[in-house]
DRENKETI-854925 format. One record per atom (N, C-alpha, C): x, y, z; residue in three letters. Coordinates in steps of 0.02 Angstrom, whole numbers, plus 50000, padded with zeros to 5 digits. Layout:
XYZALA
...
//
This chain:
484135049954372UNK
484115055554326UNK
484765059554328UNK
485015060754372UNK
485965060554388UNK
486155058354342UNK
486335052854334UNK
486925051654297UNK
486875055054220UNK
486025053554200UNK
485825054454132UNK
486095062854114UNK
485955069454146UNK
486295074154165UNK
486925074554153UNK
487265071354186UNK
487975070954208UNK
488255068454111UNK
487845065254101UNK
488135061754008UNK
487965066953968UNK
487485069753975UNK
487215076753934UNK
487695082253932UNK
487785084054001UNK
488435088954004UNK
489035087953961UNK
489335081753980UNK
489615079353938UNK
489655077453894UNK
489265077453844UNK
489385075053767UNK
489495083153732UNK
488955087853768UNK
488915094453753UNK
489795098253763UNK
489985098553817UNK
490805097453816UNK
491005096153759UNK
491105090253741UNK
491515087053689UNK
491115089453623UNK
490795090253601UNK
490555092653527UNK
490755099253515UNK
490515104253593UNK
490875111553582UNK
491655110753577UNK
492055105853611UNK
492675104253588UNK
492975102053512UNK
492535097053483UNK
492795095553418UNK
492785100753383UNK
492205105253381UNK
491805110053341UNK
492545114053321UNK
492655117153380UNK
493155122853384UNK
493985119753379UNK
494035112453377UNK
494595111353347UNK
494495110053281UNK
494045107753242UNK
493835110153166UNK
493905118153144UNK
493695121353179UNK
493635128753145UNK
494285128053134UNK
494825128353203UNK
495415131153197UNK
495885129353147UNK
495745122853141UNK
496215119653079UNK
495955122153030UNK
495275124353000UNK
495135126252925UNK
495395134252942UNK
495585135852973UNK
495915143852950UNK
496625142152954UNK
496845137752960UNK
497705136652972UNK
497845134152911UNK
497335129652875UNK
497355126852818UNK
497145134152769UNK
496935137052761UNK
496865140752711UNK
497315144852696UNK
497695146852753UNK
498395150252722UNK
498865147652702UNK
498845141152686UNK
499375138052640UNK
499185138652552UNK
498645141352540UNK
498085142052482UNK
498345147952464UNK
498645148152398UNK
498795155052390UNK
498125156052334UNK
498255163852351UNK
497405166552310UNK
497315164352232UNK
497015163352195UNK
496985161752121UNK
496745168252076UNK
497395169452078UNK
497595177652048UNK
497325176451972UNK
497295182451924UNK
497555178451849UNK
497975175951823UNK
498595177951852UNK
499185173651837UNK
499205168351831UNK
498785166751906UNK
499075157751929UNK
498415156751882UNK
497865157551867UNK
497405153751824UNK
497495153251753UNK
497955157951711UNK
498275157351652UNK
498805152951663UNK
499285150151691UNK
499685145551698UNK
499275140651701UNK
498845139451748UNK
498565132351740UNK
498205131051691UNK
497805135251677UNK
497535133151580UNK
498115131051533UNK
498825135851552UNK
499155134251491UNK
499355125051498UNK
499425125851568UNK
499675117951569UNK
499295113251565UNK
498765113351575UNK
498155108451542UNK
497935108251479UNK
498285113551430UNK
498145113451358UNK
498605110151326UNK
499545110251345UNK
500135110251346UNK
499995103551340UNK
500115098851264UNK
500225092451242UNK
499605088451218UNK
499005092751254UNK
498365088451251UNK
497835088651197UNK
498155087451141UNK
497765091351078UNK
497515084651046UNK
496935084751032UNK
496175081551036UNK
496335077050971UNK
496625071050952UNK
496815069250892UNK
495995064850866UNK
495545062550883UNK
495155059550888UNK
494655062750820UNK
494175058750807UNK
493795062150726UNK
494305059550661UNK
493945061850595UNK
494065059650551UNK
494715064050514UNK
495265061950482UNK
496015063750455UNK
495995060950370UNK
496285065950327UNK
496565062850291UNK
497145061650244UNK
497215060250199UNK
497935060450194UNK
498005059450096UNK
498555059350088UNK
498785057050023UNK
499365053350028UNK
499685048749981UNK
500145046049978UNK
500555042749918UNK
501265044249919UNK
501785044349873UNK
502105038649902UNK
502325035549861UNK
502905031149875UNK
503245024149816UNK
503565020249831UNK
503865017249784UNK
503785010149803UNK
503475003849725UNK
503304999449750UNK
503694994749711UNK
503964987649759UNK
504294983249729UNK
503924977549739UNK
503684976449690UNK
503384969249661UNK
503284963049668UNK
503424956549687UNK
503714951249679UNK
503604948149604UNK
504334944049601UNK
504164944749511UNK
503964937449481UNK
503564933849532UNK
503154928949531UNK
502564930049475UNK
502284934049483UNK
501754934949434UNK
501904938649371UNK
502614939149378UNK
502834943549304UNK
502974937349259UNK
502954931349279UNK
503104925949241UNK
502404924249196UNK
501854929449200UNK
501134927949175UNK
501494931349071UNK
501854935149085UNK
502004939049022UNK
502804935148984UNK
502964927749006UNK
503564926948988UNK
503324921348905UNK
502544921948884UNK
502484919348809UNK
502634909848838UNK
502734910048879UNK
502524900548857UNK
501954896548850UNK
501764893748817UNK
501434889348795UNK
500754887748848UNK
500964887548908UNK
500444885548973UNK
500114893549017UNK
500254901548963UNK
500114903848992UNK
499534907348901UNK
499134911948958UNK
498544914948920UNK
498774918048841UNK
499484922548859UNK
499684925548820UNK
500264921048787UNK
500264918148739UNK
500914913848715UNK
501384917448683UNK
502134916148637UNK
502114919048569UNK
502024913148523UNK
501944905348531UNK
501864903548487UNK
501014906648448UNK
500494911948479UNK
500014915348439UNK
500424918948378UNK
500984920848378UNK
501284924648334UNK
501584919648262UNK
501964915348317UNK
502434913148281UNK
502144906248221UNK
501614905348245UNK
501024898448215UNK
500694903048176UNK
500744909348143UNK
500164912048095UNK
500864913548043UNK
500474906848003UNK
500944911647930UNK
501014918547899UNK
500654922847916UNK
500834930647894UNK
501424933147937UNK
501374931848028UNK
501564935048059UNK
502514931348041UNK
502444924148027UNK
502954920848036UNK
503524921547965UNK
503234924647890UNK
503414928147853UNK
503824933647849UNK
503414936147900UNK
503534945647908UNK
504154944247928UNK
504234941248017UNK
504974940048044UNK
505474938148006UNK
505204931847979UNK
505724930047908UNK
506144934247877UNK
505794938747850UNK
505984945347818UNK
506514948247861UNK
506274948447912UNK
506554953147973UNK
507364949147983UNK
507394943547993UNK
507784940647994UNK
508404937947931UNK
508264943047877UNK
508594940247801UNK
508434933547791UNK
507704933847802UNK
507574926947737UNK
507824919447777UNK
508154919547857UNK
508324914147857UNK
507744912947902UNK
507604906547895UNK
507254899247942UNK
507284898648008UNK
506734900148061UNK
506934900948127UNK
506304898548174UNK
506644897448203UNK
505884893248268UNK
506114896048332UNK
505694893448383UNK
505624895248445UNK
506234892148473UNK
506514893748518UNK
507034889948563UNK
506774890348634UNK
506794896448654UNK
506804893948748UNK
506164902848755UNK
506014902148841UNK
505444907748842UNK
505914909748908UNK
506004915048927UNK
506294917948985UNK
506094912949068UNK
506414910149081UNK
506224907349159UNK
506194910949223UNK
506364916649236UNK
506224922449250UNK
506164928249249UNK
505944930849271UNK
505714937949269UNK
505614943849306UNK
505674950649320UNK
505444952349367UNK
505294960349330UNK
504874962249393UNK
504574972149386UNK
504924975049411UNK
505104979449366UNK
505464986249376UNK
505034989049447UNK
505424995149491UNK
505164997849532UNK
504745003849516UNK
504205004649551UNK
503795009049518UNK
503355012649566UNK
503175019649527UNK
502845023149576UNK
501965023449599UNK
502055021749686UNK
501285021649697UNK
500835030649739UNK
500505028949688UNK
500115035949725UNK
499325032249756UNK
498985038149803UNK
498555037449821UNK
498335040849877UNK
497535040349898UNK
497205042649944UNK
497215039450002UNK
497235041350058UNK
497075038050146UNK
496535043550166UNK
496255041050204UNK
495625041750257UNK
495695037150313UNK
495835040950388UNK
495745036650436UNK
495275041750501UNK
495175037750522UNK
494555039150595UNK
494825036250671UNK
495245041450691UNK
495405040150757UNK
494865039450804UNK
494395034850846UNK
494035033450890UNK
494625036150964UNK
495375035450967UNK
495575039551041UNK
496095043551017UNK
496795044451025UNK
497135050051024UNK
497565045950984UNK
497805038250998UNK
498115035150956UNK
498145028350932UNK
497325028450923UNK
497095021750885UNK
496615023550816UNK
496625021250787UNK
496125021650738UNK
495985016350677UNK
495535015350647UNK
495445009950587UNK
495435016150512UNK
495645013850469UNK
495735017450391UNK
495765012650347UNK
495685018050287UNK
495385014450214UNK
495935017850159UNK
496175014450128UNK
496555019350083UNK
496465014650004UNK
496735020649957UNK
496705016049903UNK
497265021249869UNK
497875015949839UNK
498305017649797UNK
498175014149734UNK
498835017049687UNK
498695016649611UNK
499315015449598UNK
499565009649544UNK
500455010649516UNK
500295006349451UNK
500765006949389UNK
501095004549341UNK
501475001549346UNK
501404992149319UNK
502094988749324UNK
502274989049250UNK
503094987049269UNK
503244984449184UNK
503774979949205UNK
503664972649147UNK
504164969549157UNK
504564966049095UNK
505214966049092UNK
505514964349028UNK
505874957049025UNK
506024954748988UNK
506444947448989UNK
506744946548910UNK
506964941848907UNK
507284939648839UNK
506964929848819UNK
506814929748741UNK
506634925648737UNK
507394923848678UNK
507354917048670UNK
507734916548584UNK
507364910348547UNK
507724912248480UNK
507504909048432UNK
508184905948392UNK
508004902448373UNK
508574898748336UNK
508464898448259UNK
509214900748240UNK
509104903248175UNK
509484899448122UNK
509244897848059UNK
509764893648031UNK
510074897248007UNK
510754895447962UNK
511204897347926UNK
511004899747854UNK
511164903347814UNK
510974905347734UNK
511214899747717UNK
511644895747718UNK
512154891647667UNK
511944883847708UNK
511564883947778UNK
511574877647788UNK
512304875147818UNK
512794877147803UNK
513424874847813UNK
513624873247906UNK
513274876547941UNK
513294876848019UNK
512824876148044UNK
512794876648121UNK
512304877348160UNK
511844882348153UNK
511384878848156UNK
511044887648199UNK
511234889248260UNK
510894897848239UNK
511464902048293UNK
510514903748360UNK
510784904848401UNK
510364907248442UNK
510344916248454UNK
509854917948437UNK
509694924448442UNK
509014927048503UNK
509234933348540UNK
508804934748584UNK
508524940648579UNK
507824940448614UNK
507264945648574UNK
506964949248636UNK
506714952948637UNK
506414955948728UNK
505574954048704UNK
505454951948784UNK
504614953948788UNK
504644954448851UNK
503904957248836UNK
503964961548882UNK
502934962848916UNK
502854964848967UNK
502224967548990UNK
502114972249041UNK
501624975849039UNK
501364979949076UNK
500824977149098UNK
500484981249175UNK
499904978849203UNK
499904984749227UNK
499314988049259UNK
499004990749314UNK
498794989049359UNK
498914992149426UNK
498584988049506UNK
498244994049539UNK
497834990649549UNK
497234996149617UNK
497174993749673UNK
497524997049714UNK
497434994149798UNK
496994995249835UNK
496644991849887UNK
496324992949929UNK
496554989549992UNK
496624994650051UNK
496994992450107UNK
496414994850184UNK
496134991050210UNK
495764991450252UNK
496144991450339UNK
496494993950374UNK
496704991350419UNK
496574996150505UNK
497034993850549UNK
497144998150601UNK
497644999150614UNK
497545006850662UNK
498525009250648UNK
498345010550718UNK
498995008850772UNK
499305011150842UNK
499605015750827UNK
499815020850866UNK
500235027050885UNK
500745024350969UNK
501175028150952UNK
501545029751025UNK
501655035251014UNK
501745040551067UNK
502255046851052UNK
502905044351079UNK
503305047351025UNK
504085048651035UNK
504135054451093UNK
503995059451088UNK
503995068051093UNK
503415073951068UNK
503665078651076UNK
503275082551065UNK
503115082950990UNK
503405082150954UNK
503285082150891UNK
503465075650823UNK
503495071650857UNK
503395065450823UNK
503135058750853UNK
502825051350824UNK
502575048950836UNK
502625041250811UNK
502805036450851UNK
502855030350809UNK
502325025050792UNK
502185021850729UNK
501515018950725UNK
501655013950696UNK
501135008850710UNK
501194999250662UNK
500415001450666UNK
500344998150596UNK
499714998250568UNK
499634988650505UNK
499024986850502UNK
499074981750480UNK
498204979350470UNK
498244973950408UNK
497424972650394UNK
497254969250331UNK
496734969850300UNK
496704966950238UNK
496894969550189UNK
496804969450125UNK
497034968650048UNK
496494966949987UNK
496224969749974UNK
496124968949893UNK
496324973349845UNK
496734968549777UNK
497104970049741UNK
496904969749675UNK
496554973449640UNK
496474972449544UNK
496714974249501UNK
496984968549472UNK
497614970649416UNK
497164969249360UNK
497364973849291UNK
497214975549228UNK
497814974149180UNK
497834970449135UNK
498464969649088UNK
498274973849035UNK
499014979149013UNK
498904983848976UNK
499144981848926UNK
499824978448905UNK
500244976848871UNK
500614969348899UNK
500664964948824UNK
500904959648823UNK
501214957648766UNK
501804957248732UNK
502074957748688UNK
502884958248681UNK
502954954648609UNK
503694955548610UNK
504054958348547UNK
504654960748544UNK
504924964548487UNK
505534961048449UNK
505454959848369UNK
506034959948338UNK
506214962748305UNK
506644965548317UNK
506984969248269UNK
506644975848252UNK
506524978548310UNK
506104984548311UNK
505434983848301UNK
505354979848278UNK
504634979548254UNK
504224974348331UNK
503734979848343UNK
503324975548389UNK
502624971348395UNK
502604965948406UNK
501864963548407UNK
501664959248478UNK
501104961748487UNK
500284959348542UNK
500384953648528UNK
500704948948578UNK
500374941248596UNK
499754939648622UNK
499414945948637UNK
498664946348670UNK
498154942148600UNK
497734937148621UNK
497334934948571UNK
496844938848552UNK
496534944148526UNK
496044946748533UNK
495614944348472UNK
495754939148434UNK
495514935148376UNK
495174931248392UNK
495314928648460UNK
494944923448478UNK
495344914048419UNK
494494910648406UNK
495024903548371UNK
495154907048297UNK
494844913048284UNK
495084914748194UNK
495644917648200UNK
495994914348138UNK
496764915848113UNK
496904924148106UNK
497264927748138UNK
497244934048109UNK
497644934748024UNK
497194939947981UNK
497374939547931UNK
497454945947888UNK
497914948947857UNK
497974957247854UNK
497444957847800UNK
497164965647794UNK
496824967247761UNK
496244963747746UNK
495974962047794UNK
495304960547807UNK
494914962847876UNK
494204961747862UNK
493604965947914UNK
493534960347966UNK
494014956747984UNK
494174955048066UNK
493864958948104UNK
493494958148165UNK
493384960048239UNK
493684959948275UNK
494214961448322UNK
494544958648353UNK
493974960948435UNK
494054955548483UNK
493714956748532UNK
494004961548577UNK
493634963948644UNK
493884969248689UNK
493974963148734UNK
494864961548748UNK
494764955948785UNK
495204961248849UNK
494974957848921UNK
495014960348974UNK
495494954349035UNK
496264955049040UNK
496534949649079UNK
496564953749152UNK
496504947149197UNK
496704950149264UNK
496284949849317UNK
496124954949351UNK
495524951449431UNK
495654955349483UNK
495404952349531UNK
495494954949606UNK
495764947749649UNK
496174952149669UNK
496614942949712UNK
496544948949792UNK
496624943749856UNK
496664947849910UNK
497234946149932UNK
497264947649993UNK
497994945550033UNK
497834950750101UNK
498484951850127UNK
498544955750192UNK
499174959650192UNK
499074965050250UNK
499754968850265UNK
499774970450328UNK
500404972350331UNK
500624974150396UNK
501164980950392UNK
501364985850428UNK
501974989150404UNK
501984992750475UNK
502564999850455UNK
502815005350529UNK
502975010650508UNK
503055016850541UNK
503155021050518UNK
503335027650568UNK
503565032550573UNK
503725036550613UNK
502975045750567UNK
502875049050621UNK
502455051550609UNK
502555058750636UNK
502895064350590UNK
503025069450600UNK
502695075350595UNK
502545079350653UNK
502085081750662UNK
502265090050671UNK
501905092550599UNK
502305098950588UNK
501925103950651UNK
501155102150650UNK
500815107450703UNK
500175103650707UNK
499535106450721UNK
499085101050742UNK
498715099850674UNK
498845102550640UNK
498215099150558UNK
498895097450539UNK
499485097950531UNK
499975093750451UNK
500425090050493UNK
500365084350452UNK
501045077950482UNK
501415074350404UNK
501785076350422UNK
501985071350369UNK
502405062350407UNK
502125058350363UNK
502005050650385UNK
502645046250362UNK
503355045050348UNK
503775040150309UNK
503795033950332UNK
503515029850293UNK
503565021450323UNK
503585017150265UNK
503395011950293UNK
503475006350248UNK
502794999950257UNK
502644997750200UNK
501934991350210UNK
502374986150163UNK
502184978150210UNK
502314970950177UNK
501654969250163UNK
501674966650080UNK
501114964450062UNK
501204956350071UNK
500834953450113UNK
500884944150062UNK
499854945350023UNK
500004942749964UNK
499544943949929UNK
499634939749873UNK
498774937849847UNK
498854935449785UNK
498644940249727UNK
499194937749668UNK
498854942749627UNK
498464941649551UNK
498184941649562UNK
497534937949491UNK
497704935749413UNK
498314934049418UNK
498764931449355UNK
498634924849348UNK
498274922749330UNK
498264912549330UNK
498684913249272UNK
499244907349276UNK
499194901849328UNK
499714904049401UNK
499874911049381UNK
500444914549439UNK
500194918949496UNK
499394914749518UNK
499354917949547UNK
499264915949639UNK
499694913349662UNK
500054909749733UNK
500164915449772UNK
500244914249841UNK
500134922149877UNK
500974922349886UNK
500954931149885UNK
502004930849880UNK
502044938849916UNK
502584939449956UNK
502794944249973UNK
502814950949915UNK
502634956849924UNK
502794964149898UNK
502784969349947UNK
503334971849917UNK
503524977849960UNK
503574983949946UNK
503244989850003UNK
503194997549976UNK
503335001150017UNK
503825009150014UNK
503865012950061UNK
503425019850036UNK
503245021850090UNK
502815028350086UNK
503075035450120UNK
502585041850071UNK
502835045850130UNK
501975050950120UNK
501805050550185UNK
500805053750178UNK
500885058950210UNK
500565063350176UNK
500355069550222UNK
499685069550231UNK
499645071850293UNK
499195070750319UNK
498705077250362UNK
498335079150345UNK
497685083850352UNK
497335082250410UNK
497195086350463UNK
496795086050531UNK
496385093350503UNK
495765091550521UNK
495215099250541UNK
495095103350483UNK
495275100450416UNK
495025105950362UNK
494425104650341UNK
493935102150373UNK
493375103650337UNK
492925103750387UNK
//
């Protein structure tokens, strides 16, 4: 029973020992703790607020910018023979082929050649964005822009002589078309920050595209006429109760994009966005309608927290 004693004493020793080298260190340690005044607790709020602003939830935006075309599908409006809109519709109706006549002093003239290329003027795209950041700098969005193409070319005709005595001469005529396009761009956009107040982003995704033909037609001599058939197989004929149909060219073709952009950030609701999107896309022109590069730069402003 000794020894058992003798271990008791001793363990009791050593616990009142640890005990009191614990106390001593937690009061040696606490004066390195300086008190948490208001000062020091307004500094540390400020610095835990300082950069950390909650980008996450729904944003939206508008957008301006300028779109260049590929002028692959502008070859749908160049009047040859293998496309919807011809001019031989014009030039095969004896009224219409009279009139030119006229137009031309009475001389004798046929088709010669149809423009082999073509391309769209640059033009302006507007539209809406909506995107939904799920973290601070990821998110998926939906946008839909709007633009007007127009595209011009030269056709000729070959004309005879009054007297017969020469060649015919070759003469050139413009045609020309318009279309409308409605975009739909489904994608996801990355962020990096640059700094405190700007931000770099690649964003990229699908495409659907519906184009509407407004205008198709060509002019001589001031005078303009619709290669559009809206006669259907009857001959058009003046001064008569013709129907002409409500005919509708064009579609929805898809494709994809990809683009980048830098993202300037005036305060926490307004940014303004300048970048750029590559379309490869098809666009609903048969027989021109093969998937082809187009290109657009933007500039979006962009709305956090107003509603």
């Amino acid at each position: 029973m000794a020894i058992y004693k003798k271990i008791y004493l001793l363990s009791v020793v050593l616990l009142f020992g640890i005990s009191a080298s614990f106390a001593q260190f937690s009061v040696k340690s606490q004066q390195f703790i300086p008190p948490l005044t208001i000062e020091n607790e307004n500094a540390f709020t400020a610095k835990k607020e300082f950069g950390a602003v909650d980008r996450r939830g729904l944003v939206f935006g508008f957008n301006m910018g300028m779109l260049k075309a590929n002028g692959h599908s502008a070859l749908y409006y160049n009047g040859s023979p293998e496309n919807e809109n011809n001019i031989k519709y014009i030039l095969s109706n004896p009224y219409y082929y009279n009139e030119i006549k006229h137009l031309l002093n009475e001389h004798e003239y046929k088709l010669y050649s149809y423009p082999t290329t073509m391309s769209y003027d640059a033009s302006i795209l507007v539209g809406f964005y909506a995107r939904y950041n799920f973290t601070n700098t990821s998110g998926i969005f939906i946008q839909f822009n709007f633009s007007k193409l127009n595209t011009t070319g030269l056709f000729a005709l070959s004309i005879d002589s009054a007297t017969f005595t020469s060649e015919p001469a070759l003469s050139y005529f413009p045609i020309y078309g318009q279309e409308q396009r409605s975009y739909i761009d489904i994608g996801f956009q990355k962020q990096w920050f640059l700094g405190k107040l700007s931000n770099f982003f690649v964003e990229g995704g699908l495409n659907f595209t519906n184009v509407l033909v407004k205008k198709s037609g060509i002019i001589i001599n001031d005078n303009e006429y619709s290669i559009v058939n809206v006669y259907g197989s009857q001959q058009y004929t003046p001064n008569t109760s013709m129907q002409p149909y409500d005919i509708r060219q064009g579609g929805i073709g898809f494709g994809f994009f990809a683009g980048a952009g830098i993202s300037l950030n005036f305060n926490e609701k307004i940014s303004i966005d300048p970048g750029f999107n590559i379309h490869y896309q098809s666009i609903n022109l048969a027989p021109y309608d093969q998937f082809r590069f187009n290109y657009s730069v933007f500039v979006r402003l962009i709305l956090r927290d107003f509603l």
